[in-house]
TIPANU-844240 format. One line per field, with one value per residue: residue in three letters; chain; z, x, y of N, C-alpha, C in turn. Coordinates in pm, 1 decimal. Each point is the difference from the previous one (the first is absolute). Last residue first. Layout:
! TIPANU-844240
rest: (ala | ...)
kette: (A | ...)
n_Z: (Z | ...)
n_X: (X | ...)
n_Y: (Y | ...)
ca_Z: (Z | ...)
ca_X: (X | ...)
ca_Y: (Y | ...)
c_Z: (Z | ...)
c_X: (X | ...)
c_Y: (Y | ...)
This chain:
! TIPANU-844240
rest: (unk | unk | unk | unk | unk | unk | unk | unk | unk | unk | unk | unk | unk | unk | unk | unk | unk | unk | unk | unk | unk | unk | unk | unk | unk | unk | unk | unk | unk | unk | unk | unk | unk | unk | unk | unk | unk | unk | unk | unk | unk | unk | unk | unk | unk | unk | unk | unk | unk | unk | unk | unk | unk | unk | unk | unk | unk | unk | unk | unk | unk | unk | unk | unk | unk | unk | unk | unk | unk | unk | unk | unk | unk | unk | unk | unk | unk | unk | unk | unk | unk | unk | unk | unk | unk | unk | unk | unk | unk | unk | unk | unk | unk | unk | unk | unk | unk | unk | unk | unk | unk | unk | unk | unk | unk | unk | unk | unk | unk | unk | unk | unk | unk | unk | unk | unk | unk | unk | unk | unk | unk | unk | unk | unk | unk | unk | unk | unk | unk | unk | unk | unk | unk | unk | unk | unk | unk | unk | unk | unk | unk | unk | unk | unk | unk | unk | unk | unk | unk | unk | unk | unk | unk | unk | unk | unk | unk | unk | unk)
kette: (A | A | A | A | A | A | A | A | A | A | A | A | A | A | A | A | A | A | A | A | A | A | A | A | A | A | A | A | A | A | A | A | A | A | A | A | A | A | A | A | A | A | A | A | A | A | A | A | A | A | A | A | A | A | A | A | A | A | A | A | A | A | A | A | A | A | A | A | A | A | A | A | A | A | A | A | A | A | A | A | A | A | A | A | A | A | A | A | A | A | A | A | A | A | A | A | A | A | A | A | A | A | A | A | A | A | A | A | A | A | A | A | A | A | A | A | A | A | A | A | A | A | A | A | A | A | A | A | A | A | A | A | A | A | A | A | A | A | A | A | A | A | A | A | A | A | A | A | A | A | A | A | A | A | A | A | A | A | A)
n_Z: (10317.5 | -252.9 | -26.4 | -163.4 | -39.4 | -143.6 | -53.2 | -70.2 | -134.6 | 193.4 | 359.5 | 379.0 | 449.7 | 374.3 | 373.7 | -80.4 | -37.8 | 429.5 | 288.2 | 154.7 | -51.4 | -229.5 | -146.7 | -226.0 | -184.3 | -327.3 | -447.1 | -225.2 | 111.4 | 58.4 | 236.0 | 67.5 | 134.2 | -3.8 | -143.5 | -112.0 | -15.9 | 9.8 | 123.1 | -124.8 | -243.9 | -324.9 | -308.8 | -164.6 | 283.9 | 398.0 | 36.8 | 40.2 | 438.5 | 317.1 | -58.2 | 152.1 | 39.7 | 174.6 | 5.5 | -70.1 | -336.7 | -347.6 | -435.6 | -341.8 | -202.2 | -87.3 | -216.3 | -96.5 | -225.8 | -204.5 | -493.2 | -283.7 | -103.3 | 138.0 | 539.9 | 538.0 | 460.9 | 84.8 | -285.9 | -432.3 | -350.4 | -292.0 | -195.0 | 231.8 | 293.3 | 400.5 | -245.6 | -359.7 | -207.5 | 262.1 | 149.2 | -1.4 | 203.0 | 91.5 | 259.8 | 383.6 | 288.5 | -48.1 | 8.9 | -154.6 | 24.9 | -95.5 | 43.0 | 84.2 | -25.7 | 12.1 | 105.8 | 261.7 | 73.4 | -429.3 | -356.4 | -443.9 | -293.6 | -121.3 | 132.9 | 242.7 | 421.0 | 524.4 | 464.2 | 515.0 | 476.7 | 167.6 | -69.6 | -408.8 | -346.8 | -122.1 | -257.9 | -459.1 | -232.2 | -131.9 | -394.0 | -429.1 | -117.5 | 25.9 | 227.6 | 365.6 | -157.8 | -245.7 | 215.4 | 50.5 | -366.1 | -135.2 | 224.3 | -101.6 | -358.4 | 40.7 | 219.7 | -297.5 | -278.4 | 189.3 | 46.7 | -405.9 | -79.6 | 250.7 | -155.1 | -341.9 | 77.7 | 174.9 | -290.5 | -228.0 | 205.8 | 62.3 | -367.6)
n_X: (11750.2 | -392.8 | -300.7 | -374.0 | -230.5 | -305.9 | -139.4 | -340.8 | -361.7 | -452.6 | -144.3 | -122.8 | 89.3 | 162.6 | -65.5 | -18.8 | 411.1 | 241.5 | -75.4 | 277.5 | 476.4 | 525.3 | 270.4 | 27.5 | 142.4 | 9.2 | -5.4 | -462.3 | -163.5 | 126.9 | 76.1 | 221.4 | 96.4 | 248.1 | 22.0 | -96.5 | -511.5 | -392.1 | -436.7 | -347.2 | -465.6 | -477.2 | -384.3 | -162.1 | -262.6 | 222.3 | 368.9 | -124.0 | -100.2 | 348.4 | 212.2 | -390.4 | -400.2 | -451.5 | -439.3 | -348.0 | -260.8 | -284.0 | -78.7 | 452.4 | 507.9 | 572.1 | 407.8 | 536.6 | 442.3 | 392.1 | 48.8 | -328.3 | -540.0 | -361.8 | -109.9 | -187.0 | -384.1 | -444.2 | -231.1 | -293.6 | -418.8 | -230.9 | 300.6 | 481.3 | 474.2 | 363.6 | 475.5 | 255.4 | 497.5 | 497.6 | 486.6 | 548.6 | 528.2 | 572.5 | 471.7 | 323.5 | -192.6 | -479.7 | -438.5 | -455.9 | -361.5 | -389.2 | -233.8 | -520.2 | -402.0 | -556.3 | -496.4 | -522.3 | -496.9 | -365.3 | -287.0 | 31.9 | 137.8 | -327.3 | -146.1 | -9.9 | 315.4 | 97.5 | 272.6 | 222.5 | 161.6 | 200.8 | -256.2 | -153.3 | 278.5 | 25.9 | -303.7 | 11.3 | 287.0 | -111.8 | -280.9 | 221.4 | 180.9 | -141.0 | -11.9 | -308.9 | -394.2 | 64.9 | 131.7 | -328.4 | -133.0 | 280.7 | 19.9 | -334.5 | 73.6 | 311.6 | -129.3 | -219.3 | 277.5 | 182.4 | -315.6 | -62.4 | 379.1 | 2.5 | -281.2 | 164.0 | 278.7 | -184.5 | -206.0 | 280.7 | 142.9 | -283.2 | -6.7)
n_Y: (10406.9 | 299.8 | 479.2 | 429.8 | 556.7 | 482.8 | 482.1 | 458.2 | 290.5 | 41.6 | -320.2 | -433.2 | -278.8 | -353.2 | -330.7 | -484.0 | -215.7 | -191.6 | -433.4 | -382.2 | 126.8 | 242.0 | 473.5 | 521.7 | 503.4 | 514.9 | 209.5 | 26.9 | -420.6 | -527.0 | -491.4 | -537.1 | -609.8 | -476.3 | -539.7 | -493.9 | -48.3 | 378.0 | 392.9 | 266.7 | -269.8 | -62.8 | 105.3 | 492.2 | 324.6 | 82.4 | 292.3 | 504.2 | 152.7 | 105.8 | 377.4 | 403.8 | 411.4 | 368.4 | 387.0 | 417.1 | 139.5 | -372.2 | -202.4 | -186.7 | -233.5 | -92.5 | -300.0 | -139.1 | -170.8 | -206.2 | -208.6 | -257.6 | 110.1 | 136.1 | -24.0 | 103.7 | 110.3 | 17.8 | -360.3 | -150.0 | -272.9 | -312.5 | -350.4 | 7.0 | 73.8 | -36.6 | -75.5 | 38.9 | -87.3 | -88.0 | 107.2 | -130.8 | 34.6 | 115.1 | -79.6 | -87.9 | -366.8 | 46.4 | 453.2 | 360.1 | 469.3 | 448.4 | 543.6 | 303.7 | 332.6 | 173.5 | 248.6 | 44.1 | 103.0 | -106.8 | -16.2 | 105.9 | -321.4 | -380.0 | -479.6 | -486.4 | -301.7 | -329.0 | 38.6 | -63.6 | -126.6 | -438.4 | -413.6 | -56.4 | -91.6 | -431.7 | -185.6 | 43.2 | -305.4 | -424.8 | -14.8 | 15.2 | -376.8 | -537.6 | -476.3 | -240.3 | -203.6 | -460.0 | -436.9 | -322.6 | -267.9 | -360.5 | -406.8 | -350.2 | -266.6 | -370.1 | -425.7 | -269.3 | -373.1 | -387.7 | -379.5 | -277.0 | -333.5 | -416.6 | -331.2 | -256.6 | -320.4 | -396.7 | -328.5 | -313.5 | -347.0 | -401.0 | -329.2)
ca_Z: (-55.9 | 41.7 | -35.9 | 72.6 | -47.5 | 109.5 | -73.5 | 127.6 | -52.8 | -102.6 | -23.8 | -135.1 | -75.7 | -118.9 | 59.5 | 20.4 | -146.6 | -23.8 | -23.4 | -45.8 | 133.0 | 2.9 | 10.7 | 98.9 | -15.4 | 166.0 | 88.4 | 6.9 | -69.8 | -2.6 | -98.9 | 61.0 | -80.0 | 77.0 | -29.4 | 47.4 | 70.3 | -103.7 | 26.7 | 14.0 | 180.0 | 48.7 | 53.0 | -45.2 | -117.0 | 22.8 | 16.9 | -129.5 | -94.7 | 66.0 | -71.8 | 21.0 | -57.4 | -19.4 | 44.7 | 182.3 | 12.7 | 159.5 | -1.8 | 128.3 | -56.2 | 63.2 | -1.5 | 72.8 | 8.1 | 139.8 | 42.3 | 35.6 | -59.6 | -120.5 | -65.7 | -83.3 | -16.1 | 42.7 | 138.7 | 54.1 | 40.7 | 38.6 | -139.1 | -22.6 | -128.3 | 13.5 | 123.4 | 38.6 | -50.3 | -118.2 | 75.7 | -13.5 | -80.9 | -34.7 | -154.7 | -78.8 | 53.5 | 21.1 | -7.9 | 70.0 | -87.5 | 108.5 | -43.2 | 65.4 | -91.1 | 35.4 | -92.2 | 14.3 | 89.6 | 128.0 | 96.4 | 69.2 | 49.1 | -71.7 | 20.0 | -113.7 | -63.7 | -194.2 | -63.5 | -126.1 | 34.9 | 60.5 | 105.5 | 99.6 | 13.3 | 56.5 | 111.2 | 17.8 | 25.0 | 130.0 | 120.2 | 61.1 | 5.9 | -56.1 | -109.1 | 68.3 | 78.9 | -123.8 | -11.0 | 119.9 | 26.6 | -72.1 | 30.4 | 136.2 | -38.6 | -30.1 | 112.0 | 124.8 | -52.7 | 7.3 | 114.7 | 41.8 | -146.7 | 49.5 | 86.3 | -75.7 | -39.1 | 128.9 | 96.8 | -52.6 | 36.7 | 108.4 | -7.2)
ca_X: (93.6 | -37.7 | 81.5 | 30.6 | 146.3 | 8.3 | 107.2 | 84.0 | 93.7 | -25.6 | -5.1 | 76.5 | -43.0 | 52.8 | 30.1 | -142.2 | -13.3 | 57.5 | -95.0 | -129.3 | -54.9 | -113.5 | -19.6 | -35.6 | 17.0 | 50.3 | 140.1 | 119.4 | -44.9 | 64.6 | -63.3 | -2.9 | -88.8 | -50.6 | 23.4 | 143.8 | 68.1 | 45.1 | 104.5 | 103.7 | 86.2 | 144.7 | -11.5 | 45.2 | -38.7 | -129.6 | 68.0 | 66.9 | -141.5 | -49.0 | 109.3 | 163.5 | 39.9 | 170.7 | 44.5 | 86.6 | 40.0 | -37.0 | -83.2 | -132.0 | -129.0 | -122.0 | -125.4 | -108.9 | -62.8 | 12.7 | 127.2 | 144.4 | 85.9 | -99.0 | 63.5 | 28.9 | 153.8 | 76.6 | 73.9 | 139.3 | 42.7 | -131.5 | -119.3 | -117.6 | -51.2 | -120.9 | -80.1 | -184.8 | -109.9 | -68.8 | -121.2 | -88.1 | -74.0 | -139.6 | -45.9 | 56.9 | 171.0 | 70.1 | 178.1 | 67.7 | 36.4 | 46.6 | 25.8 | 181.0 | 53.9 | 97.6 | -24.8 | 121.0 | 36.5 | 118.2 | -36.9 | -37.8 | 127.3 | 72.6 | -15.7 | 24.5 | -91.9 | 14.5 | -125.5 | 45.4 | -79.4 | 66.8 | 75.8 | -113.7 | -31.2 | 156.2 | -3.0 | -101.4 | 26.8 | 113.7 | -94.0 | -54.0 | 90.7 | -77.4 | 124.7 | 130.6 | -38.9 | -43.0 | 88.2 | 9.9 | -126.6 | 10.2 | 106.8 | -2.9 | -87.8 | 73.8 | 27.0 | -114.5 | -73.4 | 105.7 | 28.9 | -94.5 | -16.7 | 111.1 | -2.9 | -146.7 | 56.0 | 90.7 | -146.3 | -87.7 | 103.3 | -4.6 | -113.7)
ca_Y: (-20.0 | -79.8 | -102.2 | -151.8 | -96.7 | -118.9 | -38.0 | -83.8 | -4.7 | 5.4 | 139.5 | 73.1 | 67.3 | 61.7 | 135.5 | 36.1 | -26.9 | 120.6 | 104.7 | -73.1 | -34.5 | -91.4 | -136.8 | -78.6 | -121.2 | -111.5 | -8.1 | 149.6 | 84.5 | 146.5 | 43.6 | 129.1 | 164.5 | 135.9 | 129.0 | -33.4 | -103.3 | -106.2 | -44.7 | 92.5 | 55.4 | 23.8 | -168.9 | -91.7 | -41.3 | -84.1 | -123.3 | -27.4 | -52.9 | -124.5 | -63.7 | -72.7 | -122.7 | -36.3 | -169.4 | -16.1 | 122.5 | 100.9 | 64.9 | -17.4 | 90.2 | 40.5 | 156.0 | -39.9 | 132.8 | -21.5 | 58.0 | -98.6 | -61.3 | -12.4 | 46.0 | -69.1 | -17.7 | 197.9 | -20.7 | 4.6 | 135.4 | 44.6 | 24.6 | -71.3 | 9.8 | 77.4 | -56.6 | -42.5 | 137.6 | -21.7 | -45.9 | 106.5 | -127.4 | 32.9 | 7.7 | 144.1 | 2.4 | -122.1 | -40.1 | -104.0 | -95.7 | -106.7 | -125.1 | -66.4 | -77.3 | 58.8 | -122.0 | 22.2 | 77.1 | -52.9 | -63.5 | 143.8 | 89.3 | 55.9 | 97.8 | 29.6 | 107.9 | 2.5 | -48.8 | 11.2 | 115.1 | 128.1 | -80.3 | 39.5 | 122.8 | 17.3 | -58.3 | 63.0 | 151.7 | -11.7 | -36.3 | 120.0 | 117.5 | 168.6 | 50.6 | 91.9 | 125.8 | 147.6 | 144.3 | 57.1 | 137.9 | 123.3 | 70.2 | 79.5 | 101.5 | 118.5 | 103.3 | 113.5 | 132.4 | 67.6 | 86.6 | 86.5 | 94.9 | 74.4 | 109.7 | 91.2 | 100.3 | 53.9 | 100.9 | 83.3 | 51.0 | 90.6 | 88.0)
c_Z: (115.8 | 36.0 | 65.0 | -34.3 | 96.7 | -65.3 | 113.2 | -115.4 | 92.8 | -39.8 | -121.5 | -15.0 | -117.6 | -103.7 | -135.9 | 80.4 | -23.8 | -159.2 | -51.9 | -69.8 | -44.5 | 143.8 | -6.9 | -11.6 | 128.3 | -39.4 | 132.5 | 63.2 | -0.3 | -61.5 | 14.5 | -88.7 | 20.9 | -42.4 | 131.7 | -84.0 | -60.9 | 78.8 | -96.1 | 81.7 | -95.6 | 160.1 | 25.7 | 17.4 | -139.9 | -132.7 | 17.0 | -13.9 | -180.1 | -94.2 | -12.8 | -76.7 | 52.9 | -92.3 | -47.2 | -41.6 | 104.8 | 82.9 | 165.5 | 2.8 | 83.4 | -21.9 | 85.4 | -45.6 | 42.8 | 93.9 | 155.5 | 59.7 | 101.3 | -73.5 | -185.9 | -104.3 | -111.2 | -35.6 | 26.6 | 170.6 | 37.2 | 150.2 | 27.7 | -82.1 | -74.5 | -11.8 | 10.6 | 88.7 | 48.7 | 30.8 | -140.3 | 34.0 | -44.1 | -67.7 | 47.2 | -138.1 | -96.5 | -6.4 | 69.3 | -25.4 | 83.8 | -92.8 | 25.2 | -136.8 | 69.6 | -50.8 | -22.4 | -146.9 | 29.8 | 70.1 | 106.4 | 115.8 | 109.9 | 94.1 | -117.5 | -36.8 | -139.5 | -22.0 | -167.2 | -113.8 | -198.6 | -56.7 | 46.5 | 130.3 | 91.1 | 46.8 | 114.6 | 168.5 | 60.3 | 27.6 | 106.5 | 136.1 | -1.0 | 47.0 | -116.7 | -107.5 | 93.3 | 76.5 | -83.0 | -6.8 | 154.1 | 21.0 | -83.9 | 26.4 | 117.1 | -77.2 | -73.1 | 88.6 | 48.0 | -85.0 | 46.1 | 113.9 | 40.9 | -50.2 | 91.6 | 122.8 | -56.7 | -82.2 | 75.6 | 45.2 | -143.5 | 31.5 | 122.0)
c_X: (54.3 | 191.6 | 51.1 | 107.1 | 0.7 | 65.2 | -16.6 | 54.8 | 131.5 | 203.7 | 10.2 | -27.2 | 5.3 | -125.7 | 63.5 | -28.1 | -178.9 | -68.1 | 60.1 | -93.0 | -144.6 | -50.6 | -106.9 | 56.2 | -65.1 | -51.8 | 11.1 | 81.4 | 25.3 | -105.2 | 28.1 | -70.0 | 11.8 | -59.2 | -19.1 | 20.3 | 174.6 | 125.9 | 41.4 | 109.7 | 157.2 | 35.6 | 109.0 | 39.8 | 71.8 | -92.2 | -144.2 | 72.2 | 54.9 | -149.5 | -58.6 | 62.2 | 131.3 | 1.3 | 189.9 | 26.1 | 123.7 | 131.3 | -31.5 | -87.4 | -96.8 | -80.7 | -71.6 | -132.9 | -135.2 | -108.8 | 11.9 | 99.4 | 103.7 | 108.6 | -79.1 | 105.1 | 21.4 | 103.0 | 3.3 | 15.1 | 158.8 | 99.5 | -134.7 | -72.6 | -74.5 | -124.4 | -74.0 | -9.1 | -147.9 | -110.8 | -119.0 | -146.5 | -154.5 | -90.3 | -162.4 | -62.0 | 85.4 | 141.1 | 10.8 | 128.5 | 101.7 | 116.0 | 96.8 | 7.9 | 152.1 | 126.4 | 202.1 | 106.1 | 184.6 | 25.7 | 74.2 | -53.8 | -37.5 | 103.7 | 63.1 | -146.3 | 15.9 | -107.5 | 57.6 | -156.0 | 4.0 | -59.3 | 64.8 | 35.7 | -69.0 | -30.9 | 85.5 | 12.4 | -90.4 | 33.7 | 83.5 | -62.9 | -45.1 | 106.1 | -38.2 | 88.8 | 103.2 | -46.2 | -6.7 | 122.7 | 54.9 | -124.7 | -15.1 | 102.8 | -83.6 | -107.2 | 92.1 | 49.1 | -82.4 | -43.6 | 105.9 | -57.8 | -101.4 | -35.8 | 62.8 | -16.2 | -106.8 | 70.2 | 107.1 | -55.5 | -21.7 | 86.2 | -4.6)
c_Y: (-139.7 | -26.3 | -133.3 | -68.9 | -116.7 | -77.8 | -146.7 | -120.1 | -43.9 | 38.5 | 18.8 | 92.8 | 50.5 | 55.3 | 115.9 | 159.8 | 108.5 | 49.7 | 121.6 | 118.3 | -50.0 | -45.1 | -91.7 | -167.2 | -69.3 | -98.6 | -40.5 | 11.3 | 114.7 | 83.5 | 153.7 | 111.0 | 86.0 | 60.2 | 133.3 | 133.5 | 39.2 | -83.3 | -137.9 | -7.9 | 37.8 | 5.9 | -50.4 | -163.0 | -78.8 | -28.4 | -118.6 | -149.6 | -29.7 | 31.2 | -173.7 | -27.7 | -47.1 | -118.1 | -26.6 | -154.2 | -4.7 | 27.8 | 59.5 | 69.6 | -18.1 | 64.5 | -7.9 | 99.1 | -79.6 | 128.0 | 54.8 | 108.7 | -27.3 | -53.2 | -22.7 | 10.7 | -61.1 | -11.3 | 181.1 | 54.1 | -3.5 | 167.2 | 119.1 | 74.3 | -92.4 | 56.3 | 115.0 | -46.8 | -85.3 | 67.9 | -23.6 | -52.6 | 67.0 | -84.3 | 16.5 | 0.5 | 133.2 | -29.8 | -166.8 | -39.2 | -100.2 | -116.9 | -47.8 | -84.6 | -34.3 | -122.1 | 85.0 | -87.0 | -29.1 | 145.6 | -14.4 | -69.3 | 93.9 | 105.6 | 93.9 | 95.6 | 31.8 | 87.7 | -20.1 | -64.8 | 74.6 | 144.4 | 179.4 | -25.0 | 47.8 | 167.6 | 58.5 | 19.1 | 99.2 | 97.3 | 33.8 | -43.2 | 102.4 | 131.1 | 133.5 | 29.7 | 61.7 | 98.8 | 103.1 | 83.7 | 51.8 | 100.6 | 171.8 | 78.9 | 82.5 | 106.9 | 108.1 | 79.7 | 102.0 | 127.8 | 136.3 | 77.1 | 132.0 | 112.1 | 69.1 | 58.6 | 110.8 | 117.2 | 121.0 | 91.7 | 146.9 | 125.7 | 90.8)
């Protein structure tokens, strides 16, 4: 009988603590929430604005090389139910949009990687990133100095 009581309330102890567990990672594993987050972190608003609004609204593209095979950037980052990132994409083929409503604000290569929830450095790889053909090495911060421009050609390659 005792050895009863003792599993019942193993049982139920082991139940609480995974129903604690889970309400507690239900607020970090929210993927817009993280993103949201992630955004606000590198200065990157969410807006959702009609067109005649933006004061700027412009289009790099970007794309990634693994050991020489194109890997493709997926559709919507960025892209919420309730508004979209300044920085975002809408499909797979590597076409950044920028959209803003104020007039002077720069964008990175390093916020774009943020909102996507990405580092842009990858374990037992170099990186070298090319835009319109020059080529920056890799360095803790080089990624975040890389400005985008409206039709600028950016190439990560991982090799």
């Amino acid at each position: 009988m005792n050895i009863k009581k003792n599993r019942s309330i193993i049982t139920w102890i082991a139940v609480i603590v995974a129903i604690i567990a889970l309400l507690f990672l239900m607020q970090y594993i929210n993927p817009e929430k993280q993103a949201k987050k992630r955004m606000a972190e590198v200065g990157i608003e969410c807006i959702n604005v009609d067109d005649s609004e933006l004061k700027q609204h412009f289009h790099p593209k970007f794309s990634i090389n693994v050991d020489g095979k194109n890997e493709p950037i997926p559709a919507d980052i960025g892209v919420f139910q309730d508004c979209s990132a300044e920085i975002h994409t809408h499909d797979s083929t590597g076409e950044l949009h920028i959209e803003t409503t104020n007039p002077d604000k720069k964008f990175t290569l390093g916020q774009f990687f943020a909102i996507w929830g990405r580092s842009i450095m990858r374990n037992r790889y170099n990186v070298v990133v090319s835009v319109n053909g020059n080529g920056f090495m890799e360095n803790e911060d080089f990624y975040n100095k890389i400005e985008l421009k409206d039709g600028e050609q950016i190439v990560i390659d991982y090799r």
